[in-house]
Backbone as a ProteinNet text record, in pm:
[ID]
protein_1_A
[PRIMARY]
XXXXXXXXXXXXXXXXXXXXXXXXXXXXXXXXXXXXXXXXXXXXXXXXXXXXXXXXXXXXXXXXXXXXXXXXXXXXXXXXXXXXXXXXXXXXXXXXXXXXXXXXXXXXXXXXXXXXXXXXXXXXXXXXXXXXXXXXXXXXXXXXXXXXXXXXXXXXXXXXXXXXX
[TERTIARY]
85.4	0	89.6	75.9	137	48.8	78.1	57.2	110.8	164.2	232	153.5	38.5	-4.2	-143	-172.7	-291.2	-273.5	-160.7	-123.8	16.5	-7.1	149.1	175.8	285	332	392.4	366.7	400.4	481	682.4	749.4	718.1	670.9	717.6	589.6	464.1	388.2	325.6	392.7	359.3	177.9	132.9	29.1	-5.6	-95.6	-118	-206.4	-154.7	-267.7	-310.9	-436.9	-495.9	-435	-420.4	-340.4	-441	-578	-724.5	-800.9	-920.3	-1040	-1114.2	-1194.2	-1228.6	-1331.2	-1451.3	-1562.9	-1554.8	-1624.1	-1615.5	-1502	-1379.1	-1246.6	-1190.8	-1133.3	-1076.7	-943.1	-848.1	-714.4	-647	-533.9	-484.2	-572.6	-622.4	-678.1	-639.8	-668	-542.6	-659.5	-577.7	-628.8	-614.9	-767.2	-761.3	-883.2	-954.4	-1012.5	-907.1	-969.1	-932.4	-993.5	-898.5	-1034.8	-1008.2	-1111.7	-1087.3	-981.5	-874.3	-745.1	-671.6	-707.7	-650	-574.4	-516.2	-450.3	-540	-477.5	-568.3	-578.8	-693.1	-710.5	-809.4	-784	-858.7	-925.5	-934.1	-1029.9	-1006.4	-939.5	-941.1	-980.9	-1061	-1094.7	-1188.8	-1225.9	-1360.6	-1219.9	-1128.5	-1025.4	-1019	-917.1	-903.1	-784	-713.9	-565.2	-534.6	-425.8	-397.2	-280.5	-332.2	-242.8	-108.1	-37.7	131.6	180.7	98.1	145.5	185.4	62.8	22.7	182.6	195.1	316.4	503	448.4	589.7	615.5	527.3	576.9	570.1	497.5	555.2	658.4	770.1	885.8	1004.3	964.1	1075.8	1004	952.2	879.5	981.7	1112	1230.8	1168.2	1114.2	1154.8	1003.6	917.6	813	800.2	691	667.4	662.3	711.7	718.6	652.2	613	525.9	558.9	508.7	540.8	617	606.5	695.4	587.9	590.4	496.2	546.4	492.3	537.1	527.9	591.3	577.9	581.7	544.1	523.6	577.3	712.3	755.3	802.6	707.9	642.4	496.8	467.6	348.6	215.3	222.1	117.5	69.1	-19.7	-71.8	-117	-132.5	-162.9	-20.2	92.3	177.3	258	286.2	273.2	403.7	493.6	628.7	728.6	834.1	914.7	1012.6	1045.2	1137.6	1065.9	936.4	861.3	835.9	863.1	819.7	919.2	923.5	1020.2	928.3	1026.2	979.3	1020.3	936.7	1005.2	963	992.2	960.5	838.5	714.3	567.1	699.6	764.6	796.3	841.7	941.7	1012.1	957.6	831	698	629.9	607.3	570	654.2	806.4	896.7	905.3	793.9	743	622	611.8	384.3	415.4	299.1	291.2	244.4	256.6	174.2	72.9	8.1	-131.9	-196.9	-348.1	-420.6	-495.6	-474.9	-507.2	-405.1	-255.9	-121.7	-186	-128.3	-122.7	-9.6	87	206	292.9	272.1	290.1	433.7	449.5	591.6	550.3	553.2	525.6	598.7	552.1	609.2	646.7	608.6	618.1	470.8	468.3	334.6	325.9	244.1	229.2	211.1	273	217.5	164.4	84.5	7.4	15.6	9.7	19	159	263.4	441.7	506.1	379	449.3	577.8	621.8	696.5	643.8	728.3	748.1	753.8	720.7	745.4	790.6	903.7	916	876.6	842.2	839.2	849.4	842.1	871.2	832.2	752.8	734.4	761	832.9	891.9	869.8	880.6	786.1	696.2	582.2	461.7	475.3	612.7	640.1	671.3	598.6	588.3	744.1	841.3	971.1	993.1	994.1	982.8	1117.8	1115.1	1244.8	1298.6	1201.4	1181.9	1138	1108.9	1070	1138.7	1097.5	1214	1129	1182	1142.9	1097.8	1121.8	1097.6	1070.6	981.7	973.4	1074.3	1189.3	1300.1	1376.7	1425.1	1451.4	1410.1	1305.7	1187.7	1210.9	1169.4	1187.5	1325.2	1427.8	1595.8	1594.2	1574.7	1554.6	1476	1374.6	1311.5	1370.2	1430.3	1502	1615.7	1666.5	1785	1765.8	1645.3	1627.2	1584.2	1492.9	1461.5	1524.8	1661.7	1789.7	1862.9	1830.6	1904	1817	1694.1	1623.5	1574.1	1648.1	1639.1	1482.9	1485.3	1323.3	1370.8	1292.2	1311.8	1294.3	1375.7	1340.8	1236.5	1150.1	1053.8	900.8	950.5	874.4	828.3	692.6	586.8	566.1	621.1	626.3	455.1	449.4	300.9	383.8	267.4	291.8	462.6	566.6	650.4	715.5	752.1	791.3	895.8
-118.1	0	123.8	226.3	328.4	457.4	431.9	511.2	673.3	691.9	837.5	889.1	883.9	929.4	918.1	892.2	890.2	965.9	935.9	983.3	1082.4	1234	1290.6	1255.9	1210.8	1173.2	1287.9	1366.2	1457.3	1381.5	1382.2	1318	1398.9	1518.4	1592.8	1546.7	1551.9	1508.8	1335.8	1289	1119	1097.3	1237.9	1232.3	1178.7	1116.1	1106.9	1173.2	1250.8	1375.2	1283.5	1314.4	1269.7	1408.2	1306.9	1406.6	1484.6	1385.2	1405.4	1427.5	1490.5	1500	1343.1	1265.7	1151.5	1125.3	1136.4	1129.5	1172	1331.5	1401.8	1449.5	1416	1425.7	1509.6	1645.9	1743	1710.8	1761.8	1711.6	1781.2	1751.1	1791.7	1742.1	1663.2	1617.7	1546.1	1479.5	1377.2	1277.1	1135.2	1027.5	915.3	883	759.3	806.2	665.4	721.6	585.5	590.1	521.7	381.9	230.8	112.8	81.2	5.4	-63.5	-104.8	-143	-174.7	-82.2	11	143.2	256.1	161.9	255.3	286.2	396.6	448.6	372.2	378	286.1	341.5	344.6	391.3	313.8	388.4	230.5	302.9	211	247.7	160.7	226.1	136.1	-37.6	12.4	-113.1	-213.6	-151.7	-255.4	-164.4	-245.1	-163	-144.5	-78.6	-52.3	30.1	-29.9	39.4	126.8	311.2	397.8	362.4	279.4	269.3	192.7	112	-43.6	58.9	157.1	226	362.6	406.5	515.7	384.6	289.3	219	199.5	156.4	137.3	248.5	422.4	483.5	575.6	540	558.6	465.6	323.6	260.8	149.7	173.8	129.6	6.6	-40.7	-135.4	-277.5	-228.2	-301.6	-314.8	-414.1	-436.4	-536	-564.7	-683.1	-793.9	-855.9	-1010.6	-1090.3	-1216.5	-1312.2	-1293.9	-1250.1	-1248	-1133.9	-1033.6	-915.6	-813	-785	-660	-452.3	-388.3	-274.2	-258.5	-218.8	-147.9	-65.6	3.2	159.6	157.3	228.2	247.2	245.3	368.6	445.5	376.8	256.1	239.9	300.9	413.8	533.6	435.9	407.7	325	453.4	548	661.5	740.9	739.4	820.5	711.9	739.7	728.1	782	911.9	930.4	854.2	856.1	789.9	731.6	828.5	771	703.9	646.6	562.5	410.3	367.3	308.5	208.9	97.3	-13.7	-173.8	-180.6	-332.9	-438.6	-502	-644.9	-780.5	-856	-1046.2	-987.8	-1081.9	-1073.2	-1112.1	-1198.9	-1193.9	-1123.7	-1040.5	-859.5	-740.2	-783.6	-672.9	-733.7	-808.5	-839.7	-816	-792.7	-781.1	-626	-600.5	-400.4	-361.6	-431.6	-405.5	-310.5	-220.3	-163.1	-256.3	-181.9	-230	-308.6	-381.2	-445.9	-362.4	-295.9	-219.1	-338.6	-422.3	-518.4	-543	-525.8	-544.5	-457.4	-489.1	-428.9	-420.7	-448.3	-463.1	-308.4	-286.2	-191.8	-226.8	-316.4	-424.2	-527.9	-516	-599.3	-751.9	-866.1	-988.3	-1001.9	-899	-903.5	-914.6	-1011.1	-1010.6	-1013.4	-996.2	-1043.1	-1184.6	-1253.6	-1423.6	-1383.9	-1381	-1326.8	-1485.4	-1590.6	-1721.1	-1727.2	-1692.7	-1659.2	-1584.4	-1505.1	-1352.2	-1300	-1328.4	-1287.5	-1220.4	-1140.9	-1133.8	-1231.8	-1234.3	-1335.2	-1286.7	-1330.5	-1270	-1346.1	-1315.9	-1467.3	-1373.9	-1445.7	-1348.8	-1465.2	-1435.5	-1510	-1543.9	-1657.4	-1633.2	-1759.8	-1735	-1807.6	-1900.8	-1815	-1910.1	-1996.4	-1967.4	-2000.7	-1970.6	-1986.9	-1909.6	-1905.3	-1867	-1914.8	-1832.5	-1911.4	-1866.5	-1819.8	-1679.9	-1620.3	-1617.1	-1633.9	-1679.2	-1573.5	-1629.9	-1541.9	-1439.1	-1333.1	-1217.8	-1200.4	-1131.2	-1076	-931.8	-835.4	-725.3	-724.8	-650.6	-617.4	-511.6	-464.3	-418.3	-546	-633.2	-743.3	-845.9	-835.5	-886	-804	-701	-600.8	-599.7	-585	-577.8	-751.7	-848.6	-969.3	-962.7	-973.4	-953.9	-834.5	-756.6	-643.2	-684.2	-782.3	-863.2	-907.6	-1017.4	-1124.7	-1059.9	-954.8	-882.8	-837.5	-828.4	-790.2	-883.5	-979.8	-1122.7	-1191.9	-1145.5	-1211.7	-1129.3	-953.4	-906.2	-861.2	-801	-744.2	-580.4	-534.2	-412.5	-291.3	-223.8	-79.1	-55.8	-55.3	7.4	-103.4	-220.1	-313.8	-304.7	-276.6	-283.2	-154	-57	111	177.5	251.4	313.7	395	485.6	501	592.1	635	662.8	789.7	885.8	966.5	923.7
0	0	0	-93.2	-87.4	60.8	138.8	253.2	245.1	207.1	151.5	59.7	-65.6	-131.5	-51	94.5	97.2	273.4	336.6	511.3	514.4	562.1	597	761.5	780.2	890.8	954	1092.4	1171.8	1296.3	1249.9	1321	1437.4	1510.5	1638.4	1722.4	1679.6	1721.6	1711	1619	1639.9	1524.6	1479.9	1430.3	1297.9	1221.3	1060.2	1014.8	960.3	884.8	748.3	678.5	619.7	492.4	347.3	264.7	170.9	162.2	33.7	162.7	107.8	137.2	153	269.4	255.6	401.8	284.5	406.5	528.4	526.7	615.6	662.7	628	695.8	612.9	646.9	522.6	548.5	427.5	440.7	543.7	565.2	708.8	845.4	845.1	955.2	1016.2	1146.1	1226.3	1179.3	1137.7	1105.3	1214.6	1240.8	1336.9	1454.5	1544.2	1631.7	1719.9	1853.2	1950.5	1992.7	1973	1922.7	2071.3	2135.8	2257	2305.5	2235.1	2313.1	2365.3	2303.3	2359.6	2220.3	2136.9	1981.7	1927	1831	1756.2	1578.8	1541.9	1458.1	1290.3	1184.6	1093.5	977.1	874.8	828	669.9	584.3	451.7	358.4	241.1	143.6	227.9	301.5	364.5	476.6	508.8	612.7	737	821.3	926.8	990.9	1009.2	1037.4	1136.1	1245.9	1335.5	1299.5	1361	1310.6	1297.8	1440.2	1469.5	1327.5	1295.8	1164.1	1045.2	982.4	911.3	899.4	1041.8	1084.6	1024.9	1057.4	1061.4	932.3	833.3	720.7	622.6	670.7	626.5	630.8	759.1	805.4	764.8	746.3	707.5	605.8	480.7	404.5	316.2	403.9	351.5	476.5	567.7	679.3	724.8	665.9	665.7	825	841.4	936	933.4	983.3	938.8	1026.4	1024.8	1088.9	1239.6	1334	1529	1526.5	1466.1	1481.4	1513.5	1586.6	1638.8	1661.3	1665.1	1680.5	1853.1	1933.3	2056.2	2119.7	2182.9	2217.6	2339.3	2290.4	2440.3	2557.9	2547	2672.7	2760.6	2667.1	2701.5	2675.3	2599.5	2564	2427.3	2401.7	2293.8	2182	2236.4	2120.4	2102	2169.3	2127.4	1996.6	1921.2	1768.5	1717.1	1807.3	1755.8	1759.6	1660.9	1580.2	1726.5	1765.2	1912.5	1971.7	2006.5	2083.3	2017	1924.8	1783.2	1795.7	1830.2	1801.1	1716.5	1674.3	1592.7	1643.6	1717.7	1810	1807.5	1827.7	1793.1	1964.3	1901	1981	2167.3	2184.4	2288	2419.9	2293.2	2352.5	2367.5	2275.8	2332.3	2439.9	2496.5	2650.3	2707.6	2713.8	2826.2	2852.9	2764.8	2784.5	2815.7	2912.4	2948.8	3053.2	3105.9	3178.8	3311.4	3428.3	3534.5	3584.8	3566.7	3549.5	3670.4	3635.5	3708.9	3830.1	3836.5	3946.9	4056.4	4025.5	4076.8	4230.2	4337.6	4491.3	4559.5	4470.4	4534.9	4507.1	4354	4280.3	4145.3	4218.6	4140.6	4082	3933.4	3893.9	3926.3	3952.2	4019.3	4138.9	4254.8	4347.6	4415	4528	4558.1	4742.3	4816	4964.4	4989.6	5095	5059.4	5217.6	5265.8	5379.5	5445.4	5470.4	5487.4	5541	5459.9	5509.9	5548.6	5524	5624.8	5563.1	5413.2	5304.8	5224.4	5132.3	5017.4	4894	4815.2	4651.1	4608.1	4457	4359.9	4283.3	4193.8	4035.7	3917.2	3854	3674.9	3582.7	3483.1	3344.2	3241.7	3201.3	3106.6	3015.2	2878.2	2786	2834	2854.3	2968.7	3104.8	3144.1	3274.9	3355.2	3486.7	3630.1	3666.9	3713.1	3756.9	3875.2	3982.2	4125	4168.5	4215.1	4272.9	4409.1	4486.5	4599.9	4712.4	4812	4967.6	4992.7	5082.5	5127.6	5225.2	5355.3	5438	5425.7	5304.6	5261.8	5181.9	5150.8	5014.5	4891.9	4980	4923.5	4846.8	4908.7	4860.3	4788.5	4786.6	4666.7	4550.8	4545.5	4424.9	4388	4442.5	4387.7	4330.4	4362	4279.4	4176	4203.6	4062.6	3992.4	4007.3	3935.2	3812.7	3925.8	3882.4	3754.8	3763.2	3703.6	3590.1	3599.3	3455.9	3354.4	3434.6	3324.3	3292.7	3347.2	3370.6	3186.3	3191.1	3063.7	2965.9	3004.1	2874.1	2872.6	2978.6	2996.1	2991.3	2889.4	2908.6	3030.1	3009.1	3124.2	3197.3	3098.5	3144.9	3186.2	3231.2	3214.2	3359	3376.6	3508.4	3547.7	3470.5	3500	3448.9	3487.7	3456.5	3319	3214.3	3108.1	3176.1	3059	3072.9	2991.3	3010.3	2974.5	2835.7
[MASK]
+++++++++++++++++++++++++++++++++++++++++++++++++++++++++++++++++++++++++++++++++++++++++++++++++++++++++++++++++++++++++++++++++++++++++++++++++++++++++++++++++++++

């Protein structure tokens, strides 16, 4: 798809302006609304396309997507869309970049209360498996393990952080 004769890409703002006039939408307009998952998403010629897919291949239109390769954001911001936020990663290395889970109480991701042991947990997941880090008496020491281990498997920075600057 030639995406350039139909979207201008605004590197400062992360935006896709619409280049024609197209149902209701005058040119220069920001293209996309917001689908339940949270990205923003538009719809051409009767399909449906999420803005980031749409932004990537008209930034590096050599370096398409390939089968389990996903785009990832981040910062975690599912609508921020600029070029510095924008990585292309195997489906695995984009999970080792999730935000927080809004259920978490610990505030660490893989750290939990074992109220029964009167410990700390750590655990961490990794290709669908629980892998237990073990007990702590603190929860300082819980979190610096699992800290460990996250760099230990190549989990990114910003992995369990709320959205991120």
């Amino acid at each position: 798809m030639n995406w350039s004769a139909i979207f201008r890409y605004d590197e400062d703002t992360g935006n896709l302006h619409w280049n024609i006039p197209r149902r209701g939408h005058k040119p220069n307009a920001v293209a996309g609304t917001k689908h339940s998952r949270g990205y923003l998403q538009l719809g051409h010629k009767g399909k449906k396309y999420f803005v980031h897919r749409v932004i990537w291949d008209l930034i590096y239109p050599e370096d398409k997507l390939k089968p389990g390769e996903e785009i990832d954001h981040i910062n975690h911001d599912k609508t921020d869309n600029r070029r510095c936020n924008l990585r292309k990663v195997p489906h695995k290395d984009n999970a080792r970049n999730m935000p927080l889970n809004p259920l978490n109480t610990s505030g660490v991701t893989g750290v939990v209360w074992r109220k029964n042991e009167g410990k700390w947990q750590a655990q961490l997941r990794r290709n669908d498996t629980c892998i237990y880090l073990g007990s702590y008496s603190t929860f300082e020491e819980a979190v610096a393990v699992r800290k460990m281990a996250e760099k230990e498997f190549g989990f990114h920075h910003n992995h369990g952080a709320d959205k991120c600057d």
